[in-house]
Structure formats: C-alpha cells, structure tokens
C-alpha positions as CSV (number, residue, x, y, z in Angstrom):
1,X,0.0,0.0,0.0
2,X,1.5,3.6,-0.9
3,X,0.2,5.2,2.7
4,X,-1.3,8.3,0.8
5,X,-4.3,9.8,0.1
6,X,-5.5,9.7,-3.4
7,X,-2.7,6.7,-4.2
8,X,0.7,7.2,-4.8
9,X,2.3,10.1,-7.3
10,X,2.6,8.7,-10.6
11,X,2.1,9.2,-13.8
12,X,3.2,8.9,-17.6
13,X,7.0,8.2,-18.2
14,X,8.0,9.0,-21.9
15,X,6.4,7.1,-24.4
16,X,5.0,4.6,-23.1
17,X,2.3,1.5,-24.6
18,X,-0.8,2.1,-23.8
19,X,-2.9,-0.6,-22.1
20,X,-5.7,-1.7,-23.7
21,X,-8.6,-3.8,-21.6
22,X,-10.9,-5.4,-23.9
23,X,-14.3,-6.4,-22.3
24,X,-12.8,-6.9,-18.9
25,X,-15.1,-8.8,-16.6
26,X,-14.4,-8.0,-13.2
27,X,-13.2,-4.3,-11.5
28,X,-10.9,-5.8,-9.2
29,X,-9.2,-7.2,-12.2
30,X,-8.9,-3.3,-13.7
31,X,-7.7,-2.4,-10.4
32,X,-4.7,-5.1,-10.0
33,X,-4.1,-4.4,-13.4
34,X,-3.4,-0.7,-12.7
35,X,-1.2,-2.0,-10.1
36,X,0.7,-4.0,-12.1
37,X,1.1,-1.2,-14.7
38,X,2.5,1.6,-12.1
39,X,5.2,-1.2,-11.3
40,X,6.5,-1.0,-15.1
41,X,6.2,2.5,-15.2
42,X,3.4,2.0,-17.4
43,X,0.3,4.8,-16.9
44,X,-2.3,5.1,-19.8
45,X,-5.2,2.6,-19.2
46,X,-8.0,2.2,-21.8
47,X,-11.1,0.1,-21.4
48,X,-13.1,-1.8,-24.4
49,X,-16.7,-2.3,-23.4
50,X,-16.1,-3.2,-19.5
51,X,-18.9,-5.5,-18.5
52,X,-20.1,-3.5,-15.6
53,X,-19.3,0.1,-16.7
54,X,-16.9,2.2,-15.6
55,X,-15.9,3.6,-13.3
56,X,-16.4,1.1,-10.5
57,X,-15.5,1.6,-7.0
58,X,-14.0,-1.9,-6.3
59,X,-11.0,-1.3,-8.9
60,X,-9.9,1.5,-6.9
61,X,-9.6,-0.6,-4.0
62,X,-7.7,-3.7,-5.5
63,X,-5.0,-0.9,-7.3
64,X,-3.4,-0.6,-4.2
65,X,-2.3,2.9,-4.7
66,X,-2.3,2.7,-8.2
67,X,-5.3,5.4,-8.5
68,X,-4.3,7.9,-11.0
69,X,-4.0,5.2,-13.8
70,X,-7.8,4.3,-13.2
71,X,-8.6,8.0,-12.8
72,X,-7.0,8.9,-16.2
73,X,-8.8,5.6,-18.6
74,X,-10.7,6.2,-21.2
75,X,-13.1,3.9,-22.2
76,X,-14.6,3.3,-25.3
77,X,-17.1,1.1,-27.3
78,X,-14.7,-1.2,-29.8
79,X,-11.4,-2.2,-30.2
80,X,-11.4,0.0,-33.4
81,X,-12.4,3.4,-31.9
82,X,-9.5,2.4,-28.7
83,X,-6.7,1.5,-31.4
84,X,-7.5,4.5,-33.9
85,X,-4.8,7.0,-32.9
86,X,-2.2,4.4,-32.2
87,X,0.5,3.6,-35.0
88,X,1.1,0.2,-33.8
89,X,-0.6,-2.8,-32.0
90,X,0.3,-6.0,-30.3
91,X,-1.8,-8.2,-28.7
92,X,-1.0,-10.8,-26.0
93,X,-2.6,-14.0,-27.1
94,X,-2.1,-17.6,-25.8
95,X,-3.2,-19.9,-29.0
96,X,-2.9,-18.0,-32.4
97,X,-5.6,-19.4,-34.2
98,X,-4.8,-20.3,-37.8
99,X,-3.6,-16.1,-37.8
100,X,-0.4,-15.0,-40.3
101,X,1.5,-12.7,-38.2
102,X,4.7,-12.5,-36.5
103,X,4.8,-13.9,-33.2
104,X,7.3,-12.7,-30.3
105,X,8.1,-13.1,-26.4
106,X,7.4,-10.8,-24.0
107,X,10.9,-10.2,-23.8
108,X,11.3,-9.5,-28.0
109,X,7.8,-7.7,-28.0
110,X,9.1,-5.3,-24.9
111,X,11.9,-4.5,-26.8
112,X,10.1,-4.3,-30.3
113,X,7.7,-1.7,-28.8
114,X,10.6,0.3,-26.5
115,X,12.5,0.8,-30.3
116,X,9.0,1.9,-31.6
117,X,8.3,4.9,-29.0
118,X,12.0,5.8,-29.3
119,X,10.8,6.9,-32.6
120,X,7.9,9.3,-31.6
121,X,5.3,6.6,-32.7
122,X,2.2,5.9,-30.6
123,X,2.1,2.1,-29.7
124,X,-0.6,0.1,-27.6
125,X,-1.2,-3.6,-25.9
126,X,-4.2,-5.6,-26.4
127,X,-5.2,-7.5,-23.7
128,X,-8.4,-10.0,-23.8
129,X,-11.5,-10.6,-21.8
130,X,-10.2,-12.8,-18.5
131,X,-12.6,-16.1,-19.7
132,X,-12.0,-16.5,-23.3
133,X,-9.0,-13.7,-24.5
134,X,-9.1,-12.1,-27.8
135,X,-11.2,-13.0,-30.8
136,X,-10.0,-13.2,-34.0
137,X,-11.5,-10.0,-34.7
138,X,-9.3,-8.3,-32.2
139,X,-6.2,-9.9,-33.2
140,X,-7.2,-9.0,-37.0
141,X,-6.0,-5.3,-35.7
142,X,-3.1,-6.4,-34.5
143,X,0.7,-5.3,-36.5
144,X,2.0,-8.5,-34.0
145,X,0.9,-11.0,-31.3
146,X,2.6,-11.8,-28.2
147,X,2.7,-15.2,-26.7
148,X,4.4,-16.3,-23.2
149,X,6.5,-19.1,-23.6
150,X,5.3,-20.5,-20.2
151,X,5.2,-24.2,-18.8
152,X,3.4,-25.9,-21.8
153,X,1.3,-28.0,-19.2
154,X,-0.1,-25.0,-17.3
155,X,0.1,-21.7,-19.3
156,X,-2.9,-19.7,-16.7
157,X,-2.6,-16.3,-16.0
158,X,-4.9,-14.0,-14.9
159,X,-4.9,-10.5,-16.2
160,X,-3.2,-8.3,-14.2
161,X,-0.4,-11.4,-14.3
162,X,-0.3,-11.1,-18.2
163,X,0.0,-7.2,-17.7
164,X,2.6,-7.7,-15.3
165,X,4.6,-10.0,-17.4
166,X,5.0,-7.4,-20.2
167,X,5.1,-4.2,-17.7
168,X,8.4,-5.8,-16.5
169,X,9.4,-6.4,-20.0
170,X,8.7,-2.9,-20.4
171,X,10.8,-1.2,-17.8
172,X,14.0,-3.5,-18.7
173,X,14.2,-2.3,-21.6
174,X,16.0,1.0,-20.0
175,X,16.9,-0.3,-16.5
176,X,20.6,-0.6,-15.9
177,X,20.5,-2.4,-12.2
178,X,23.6,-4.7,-11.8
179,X,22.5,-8.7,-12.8
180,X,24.4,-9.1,-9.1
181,X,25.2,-6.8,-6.5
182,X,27.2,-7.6,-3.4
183,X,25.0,-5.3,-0.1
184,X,28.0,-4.4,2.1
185,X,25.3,-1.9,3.5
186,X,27.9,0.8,6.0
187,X,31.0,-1.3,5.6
188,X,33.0,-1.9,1.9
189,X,34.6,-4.9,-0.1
190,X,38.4,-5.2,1.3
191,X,41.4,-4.8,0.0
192,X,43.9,-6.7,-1.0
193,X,46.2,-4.7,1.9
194,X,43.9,-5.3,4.1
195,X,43.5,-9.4,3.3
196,X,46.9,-9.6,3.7
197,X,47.4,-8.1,7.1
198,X,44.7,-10.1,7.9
199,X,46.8,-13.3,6.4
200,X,49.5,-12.2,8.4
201,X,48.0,-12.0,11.6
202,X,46.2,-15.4,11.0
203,X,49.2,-17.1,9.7
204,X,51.6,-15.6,12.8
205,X,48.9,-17.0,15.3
206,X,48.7,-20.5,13.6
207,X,52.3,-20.8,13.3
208,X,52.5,-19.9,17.1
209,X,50.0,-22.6,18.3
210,X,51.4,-25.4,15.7
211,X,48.6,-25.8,13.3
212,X,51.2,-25.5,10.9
213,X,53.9,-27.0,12.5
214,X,54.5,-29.8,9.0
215,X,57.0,-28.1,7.6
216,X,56.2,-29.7,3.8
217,X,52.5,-29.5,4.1
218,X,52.4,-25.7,5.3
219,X,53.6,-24.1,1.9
220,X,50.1,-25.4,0.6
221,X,47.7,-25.2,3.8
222,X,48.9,-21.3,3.7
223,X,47.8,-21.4,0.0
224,X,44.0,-22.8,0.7
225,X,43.8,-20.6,3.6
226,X,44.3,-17.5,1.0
227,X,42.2,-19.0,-1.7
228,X,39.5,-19.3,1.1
229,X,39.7,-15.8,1.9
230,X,40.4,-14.1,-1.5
231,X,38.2,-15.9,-3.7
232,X,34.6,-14.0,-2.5
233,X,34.6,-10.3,-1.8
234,X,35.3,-10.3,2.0
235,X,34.2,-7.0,3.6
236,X,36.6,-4.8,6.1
237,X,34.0,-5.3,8.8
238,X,33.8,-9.0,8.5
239,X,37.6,-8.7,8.7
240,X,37.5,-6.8,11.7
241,X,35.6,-9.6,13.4
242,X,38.0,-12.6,11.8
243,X,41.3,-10.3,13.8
244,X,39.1,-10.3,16.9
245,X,38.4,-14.0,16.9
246,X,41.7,-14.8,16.1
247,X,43.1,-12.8,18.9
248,X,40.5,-14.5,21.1
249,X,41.6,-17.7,19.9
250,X,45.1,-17.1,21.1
251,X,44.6,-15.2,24.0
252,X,42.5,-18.3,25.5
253,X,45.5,-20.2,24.4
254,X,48.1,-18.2,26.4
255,X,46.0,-18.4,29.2
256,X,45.1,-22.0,29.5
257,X,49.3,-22.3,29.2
258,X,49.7,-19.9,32.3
C-alpha cells in the first residue's frame, strides 16, 4: 500500500504503450491491473466495453495505490475506436488461431515496442477478456501477437499477471540495475592490503599454536587458507571480526598455558 491519500504520485513516463482492456469482466481485475502497470512505469489505461461500466469503486480498492491510472482511462465502445490514434498494435494472445502474423516473447515484444516509441510513434497492448482472450476479430487489428513461452502443461494467468509480465518487460528495456550486486550496507569490499594483514595475523597466530607445524604441508595449507579468503569479496568489517576471533583464539590459548 502507498500510505497516501488519493494513491501514490505517478504518472506517464516517456512514451510509453498504452494498455488496452478489452471487455474486462471483473473491476478488481482493472484495479490489480493498474497496479501491475504503475510497477512497469506503465500509466495510460484504456477500457473496451467493460462488463459492468466504468468507473467502478471496487478497482480502486484492488489498485493498491495505483489510483491515477484508473482516474486517467478512457473507455470506449470497440477495439477500433480504442486503437484508432495508435500507430502500432500488439496483442497478447495464448493460442494463435490459424492467424499470419509475426509472433514474439514478451521479452522481444518489450523490446520491439521500446525501439518503436523511441521513434515518436504511438504504440498500444491488447489484452483479452479474462474467460475467453481475444477474438479473431481483435487480433485482425493487431501489426504483432505476443505469446508467453510458459510451462506448456499449465500456461494460466490471470490479467493483471499477463499485464505484469509485459510491464516488466517494459521497464527492462532502459533499466541498468547490476544482474548481481554484493550489499555491504555501512562497511566496503576489502582490500587486498587489508586481506593480507589479515593473512599475516592469522598465519603468525597459527604458526604460534602449531597448526602448521608440517613443515612440507604448510607451503600449501597457507595457499588454501588464502584461496578461502580471497576468492569471495570479503568486507573490512567482516575482517575486523576474523582479527578479533583470532586474537581471542590465542589469547585463550596463552592463558590455559599460564
């Protein structure tokens, strides 16, 4: 939940797809929909013949916040009228039935549509009635269809899902978030100085107590101690706390000696 009156302050980013509902069946659908759109960055929401009318209270409170993307849809009578001042049109669609157009991914469809509004064209996302999908007749205005290549024995999603799916798509197109990140939150990856004082402290207090005390095998048990320690990104902090542990270790030692 956004925590704020009147749902959270979004609104259109660039050039973005619109969304087209056609003959959606159920407002709460519209509403998680919205939600799902606001998470891709995704804003303008037009409805096709909604079964109950529009607007409807109960999408408002299944957006989650997402308000201003119901506030701002449009609805209108056919597919035709909602498509007219769009230059391109793809349409999500789980079977293609007997239809001779290009077929993409979600993933080749994001990306088809992202090059497309770079260019200052208009684009927009059909999106079927939740019991049956798109006709033929609403594929027929179509440039493309988009099909989920999902587990072949259960392809179900519900709409917002399918929404979701391509609103994703949609916004990773242009994000540039690191594949893998290491969180070293207030501390920071060390150094290769600071492994080795490390090392040297370790290897000082091991030589002390005898661990390494085999004179043939120690060349190589000092090697796999380093690979242990230098292979992953060890942080200074977690450093800080191997020095204390090992001067714990052998101030235990000295004493149980005494």
């Amino acid at each position: 939940m956004t925590g704020r009156d009147g749902g959270a302050d979004i609104g259109p980013i660039g050039n973005s797809p619109v969304i087209i509902l056609v003959r959606p069946q159920m407002a709460e659908n519209i509403g998680t929909t919205a939600r799902a759109m606001a998470n891709g960055g995704l804003f303008h929401m037009r409805l096709v013949a909604p079964r109950d009318g529009w607007p409807q209270e109960r999408a408002w409170r299944a957006a989650s916040g997402a308000d201003r993307i119901l506030e701002s849809a449009t609805v209108f009578d056919t597919v035709g009228d909602a498509v007219a001042d769009l230059h391109h049109v793809f349409a999500t669609c789980p079977r293609p039935r007997h239809i001779v157009k290009p077929v993409m991914t979600a993933r080749g469809g994001a990306a088809e549509l992202r090059a497309i509004s770079r260019r200052g064209l208009r684009t927009g996302l059909l999106f079927g009635p939740e019991r049956a999908g798109l006709d033929n007749e609403d594929m027929a205005r179509a440039d493309a269809l988009i099909r989920y290549p999902l587990n072949p024995a259960f392809m179900s999603l519900n709409l917002a899902q399918a929404v979701m799916i391509m609103a994703y798509e949609w916004w990773m197109t242009q994000d540039d978030t690191p594949p893998r990140e290491l969180m070293t939150n207030e501390t920071h990856v060390a150094t290769k100085g600071e492994l080795d004082n490390f090392m040297r402290h370790l290897i000082g207090d091991l030589d002390e107590c005898g661990f390494l005390r085999n004179e043939q095998k120690r060349p190589g048990m000092v090697r796999n101690l380093r690979h242990f320690f230098e292979r992953g990104e060890v942080t200074e902090q977690e450093l800080r706390t191997l020095h204390g542990v090992v001067t714990e270790l052998a101030r235990g030692r000295k004493a149980r000696q005494q």
